[in-house]
Rosetta silent file (secondary structure, phi, psi, omega in degrees, C-alpha in Angstrom):
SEQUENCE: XXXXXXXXXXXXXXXXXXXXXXXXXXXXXXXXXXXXXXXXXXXXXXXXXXXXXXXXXXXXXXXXXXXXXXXXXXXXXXXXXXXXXXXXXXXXXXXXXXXXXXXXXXXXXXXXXX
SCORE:     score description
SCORE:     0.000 S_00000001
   1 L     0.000  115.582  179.649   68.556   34.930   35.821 S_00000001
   2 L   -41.935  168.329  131.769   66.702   31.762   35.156 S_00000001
   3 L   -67.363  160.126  175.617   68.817   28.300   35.152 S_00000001
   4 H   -52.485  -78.875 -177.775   69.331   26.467   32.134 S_00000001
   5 H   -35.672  -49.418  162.715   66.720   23.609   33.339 S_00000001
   6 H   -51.878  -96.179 -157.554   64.177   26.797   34.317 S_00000001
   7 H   -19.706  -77.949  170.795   64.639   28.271   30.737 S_00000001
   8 H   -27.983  -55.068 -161.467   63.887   24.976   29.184 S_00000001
   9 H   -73.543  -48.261 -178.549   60.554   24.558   31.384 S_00000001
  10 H   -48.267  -45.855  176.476   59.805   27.902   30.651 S_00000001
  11 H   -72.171  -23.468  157.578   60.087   27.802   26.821 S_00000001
  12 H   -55.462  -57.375  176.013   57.721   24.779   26.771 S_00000001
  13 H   -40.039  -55.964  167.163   55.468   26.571   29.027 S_00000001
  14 H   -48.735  -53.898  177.406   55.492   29.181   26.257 S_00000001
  15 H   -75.785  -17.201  167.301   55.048   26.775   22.995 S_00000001
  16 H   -35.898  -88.991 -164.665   52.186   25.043   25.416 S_00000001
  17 H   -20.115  -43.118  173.906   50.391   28.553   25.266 S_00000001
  18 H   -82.371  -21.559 -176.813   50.841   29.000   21.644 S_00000001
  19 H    75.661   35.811 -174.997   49.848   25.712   20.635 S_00000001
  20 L   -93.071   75.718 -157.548   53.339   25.495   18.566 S_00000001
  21 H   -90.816    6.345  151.841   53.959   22.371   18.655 S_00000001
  22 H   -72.258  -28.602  179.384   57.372   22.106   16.965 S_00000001
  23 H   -99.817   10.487  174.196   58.723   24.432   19.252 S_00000001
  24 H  -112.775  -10.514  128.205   57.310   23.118   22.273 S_00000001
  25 H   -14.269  -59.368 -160.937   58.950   19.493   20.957 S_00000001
  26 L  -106.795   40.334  138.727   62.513   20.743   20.776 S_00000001
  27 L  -121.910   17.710  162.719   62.426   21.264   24.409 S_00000001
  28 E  -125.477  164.644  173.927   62.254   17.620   25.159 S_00000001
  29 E   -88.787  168.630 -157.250   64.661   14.837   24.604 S_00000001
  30 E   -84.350    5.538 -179.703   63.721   12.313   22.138 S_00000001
  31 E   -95.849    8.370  179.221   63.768    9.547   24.716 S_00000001
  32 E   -48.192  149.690 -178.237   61.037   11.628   27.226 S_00000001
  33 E  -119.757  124.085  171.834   58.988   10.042   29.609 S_00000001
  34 E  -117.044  150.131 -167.057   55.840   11.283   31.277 S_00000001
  35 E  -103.849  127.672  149.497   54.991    9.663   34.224 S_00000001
  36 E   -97.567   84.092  172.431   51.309    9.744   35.809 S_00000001
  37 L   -55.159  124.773   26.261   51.396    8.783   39.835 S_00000001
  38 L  -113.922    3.315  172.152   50.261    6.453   41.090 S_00000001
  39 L   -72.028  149.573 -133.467   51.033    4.056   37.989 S_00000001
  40 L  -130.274   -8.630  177.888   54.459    3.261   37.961 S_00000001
  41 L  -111.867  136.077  147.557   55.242    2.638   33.966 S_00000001
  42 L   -19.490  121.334 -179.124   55.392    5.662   31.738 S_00000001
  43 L   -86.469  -12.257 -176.525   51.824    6.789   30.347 S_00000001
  44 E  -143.579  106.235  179.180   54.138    8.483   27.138 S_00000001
  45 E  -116.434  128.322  175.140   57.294    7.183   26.182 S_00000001
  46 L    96.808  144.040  118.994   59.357    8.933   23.203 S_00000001
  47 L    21.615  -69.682 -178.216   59.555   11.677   21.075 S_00000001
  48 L   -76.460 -109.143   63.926   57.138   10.181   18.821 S_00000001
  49 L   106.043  -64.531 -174.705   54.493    8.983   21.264 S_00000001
  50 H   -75.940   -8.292 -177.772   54.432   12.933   22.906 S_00000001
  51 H   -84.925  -40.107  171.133   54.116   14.338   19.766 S_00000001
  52 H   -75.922  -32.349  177.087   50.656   12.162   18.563 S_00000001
  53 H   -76.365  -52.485 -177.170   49.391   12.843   22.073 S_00000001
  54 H   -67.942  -12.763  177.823   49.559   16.545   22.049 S_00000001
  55 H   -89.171  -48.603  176.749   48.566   16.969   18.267 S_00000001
  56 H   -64.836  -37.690 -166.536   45.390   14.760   19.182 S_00000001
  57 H  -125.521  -15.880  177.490   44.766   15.406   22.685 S_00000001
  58 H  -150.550   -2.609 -170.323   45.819   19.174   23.259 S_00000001
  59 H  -104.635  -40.454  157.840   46.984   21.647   20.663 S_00000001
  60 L   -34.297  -64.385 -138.089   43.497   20.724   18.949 S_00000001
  61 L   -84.336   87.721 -173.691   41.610   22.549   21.750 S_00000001
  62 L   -43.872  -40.265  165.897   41.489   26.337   20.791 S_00000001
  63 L   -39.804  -56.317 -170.608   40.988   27.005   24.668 S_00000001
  64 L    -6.672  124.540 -163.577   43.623   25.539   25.449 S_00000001
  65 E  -176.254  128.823 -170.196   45.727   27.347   28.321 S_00000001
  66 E  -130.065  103.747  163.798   48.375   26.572   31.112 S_00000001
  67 E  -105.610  119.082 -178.418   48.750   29.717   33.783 S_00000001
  68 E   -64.614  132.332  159.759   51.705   29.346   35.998 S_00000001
  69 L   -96.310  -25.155  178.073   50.968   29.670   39.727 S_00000001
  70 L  -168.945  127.882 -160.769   53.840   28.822   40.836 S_00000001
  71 L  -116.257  109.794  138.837   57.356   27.744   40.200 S_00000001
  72 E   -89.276  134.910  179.567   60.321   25.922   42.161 S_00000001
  73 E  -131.976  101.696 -170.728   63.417   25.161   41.230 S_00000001
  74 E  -110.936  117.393 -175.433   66.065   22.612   42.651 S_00000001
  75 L    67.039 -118.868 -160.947   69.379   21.374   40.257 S_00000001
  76 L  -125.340   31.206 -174.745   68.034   20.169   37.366 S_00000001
  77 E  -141.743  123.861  179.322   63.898   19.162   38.750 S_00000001
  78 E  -116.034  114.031 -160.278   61.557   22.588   38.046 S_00000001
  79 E  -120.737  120.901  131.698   58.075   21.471   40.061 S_00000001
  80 E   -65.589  142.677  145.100   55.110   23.897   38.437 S_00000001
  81 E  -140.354  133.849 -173.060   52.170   24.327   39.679 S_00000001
  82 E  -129.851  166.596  168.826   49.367   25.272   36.891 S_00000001
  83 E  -116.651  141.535 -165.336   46.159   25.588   35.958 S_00000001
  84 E  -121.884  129.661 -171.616   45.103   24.202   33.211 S_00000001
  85 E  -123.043  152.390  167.999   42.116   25.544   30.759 S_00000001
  86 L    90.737  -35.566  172.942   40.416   24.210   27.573 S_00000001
  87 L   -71.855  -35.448  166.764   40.811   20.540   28.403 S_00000001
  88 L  -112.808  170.171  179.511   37.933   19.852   30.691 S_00000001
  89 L   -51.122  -37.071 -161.336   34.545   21.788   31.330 S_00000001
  90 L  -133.554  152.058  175.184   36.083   23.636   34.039 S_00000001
  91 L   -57.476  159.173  151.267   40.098   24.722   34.699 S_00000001
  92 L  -173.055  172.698 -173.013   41.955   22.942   37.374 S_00000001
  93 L   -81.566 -165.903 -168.862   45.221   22.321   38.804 S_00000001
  94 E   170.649  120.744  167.793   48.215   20.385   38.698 S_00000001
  95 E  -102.256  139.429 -144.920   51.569   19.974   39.465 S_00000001
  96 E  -120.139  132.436  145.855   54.275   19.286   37.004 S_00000001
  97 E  -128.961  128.253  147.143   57.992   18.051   37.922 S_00000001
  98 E   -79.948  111.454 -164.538   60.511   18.245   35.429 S_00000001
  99 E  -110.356  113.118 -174.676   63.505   16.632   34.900 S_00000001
 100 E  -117.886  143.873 -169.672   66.053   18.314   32.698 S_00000001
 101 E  -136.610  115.113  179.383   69.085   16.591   31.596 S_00000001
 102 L    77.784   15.705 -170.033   71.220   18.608   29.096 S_00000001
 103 L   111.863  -46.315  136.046   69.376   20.854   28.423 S_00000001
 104 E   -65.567  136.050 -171.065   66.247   19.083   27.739 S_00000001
 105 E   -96.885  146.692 -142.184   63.589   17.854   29.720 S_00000001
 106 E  -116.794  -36.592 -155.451   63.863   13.812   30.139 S_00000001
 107 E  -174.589  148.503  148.035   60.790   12.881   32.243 S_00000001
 108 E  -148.599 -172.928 -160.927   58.216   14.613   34.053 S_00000001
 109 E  -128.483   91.304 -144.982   55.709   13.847   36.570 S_00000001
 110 E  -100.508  156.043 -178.864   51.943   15.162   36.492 S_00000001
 111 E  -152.772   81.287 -176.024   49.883   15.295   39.723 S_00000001
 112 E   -77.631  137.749 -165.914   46.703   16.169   38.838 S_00000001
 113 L   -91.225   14.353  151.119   44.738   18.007   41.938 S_00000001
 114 L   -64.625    0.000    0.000   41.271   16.084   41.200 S_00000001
């Protein structure tokens, strides 16, 4: 049986896939943050802000495609690691941490493996 915080990651994971991007929305809160290491300020802050990136930058892309390799889960932080298709000439990985608070995920943390 999944966790709450797993469900949530999962159900993103899903609306990713589909390119659904209201329902892959209402699985963040409207104050989310995504973080890109090694810069240290949010590259996407808000509701608003992830919603114009992903209509613009990824739901466009017919290709588009995130296959889970692998999944941990500690508390309320879900760490992915995917592959990612349709955005660049060639797939590649990445690891994802999520931080769900309430149900919703609050912040995450991309680690791209180029």
């Amino acid at each position: 049986m999944a966790s709450p915080a797993e469900a949530a990651v999962q159900r993103q994971l899903e609306a990713y896939n589909a390119r659904d991007l209201e329902r892959f929305l209402a699985e963040f809160s409207p104050q989310v943050r995504v973080h890109r290491p090694p810069a240290t300020a949010p590259a996407i802050e808000g509701i608003d802000a992830l919603r114009a990136f992903y209509a613009s930058e990824r739901f466009n892309r017919p290709a588009l495609h995130a296959e889970l390799l692998g999944r941990m889960v500690l508390g309320n932080k879900v760490v992915d690691h995917e592959r990612i298709s349709g955005v660049r000439e060639a797939p590649f990985e990445m690891v994802v941490v999520y931080q769900v608070v309430e149900g919703r995920i609050a912040a995450l943390w991309t680690f791209d493996g180029a």
